[in-house]
N, C-alpha and C positions, 0 to 999 in steps of 0.2 A: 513410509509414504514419501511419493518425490515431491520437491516444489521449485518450481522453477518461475524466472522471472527473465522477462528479454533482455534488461538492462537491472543491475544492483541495484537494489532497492536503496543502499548507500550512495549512488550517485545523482538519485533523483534527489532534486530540491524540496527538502520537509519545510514548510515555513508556519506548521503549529501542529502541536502534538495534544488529546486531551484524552486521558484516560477515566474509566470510569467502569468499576464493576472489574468485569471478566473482558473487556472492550476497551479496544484504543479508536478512536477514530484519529486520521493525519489526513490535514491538508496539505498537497502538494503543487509544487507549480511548477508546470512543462510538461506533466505524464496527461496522456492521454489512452484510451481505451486499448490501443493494439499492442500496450507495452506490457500489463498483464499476456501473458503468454500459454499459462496452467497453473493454475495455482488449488491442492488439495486443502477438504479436509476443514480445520479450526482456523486456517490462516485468513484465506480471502474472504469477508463477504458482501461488499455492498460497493458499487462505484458510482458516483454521485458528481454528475459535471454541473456545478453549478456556479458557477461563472466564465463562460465563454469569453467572455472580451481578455481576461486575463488569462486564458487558458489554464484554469486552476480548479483542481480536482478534490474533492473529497472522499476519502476511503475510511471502512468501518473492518478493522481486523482484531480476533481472537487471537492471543499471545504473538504479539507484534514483535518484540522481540528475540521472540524463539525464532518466528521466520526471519529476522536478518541475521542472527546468527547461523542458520544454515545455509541461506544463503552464502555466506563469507567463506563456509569450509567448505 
């Protein structure tokens, strides 16, 4: 399956990571909704803009890491 992402998931700014179960949620600052581009599958599922003033997003992803490592290759 592809997954693709408009910009590296590595360049966006993570500024908290909490895992939990089979689920990572990451909050990010500076991604906003158009920078998901396609994402299949176990990777992406939840986007959560919940503070606006600081343009800072929260995402709920299944094996988080698996998707940046594919992303990287």
């Amino acid at each position: 399956m592809e997954r693709s992402l408009d910009i590296s998931i590595n360049n966006i700014s993570k500024i908290e990571q909490f895992d939990f179960k089979d689920v990572s949620v990451v909050t990010f600052l500076n991604l906003s909704s158009n920078v998901i581009s396609h994402v299949e599958d176990r990777a992406f599922l939840h986007l959560d803009p919940y503070n606006s003033f600081f343009n800072t997003i929260r995402c709920v992803f299944q094996d988080f890491e698996g998707l940046k490592e594919e992303i990287a290759s």
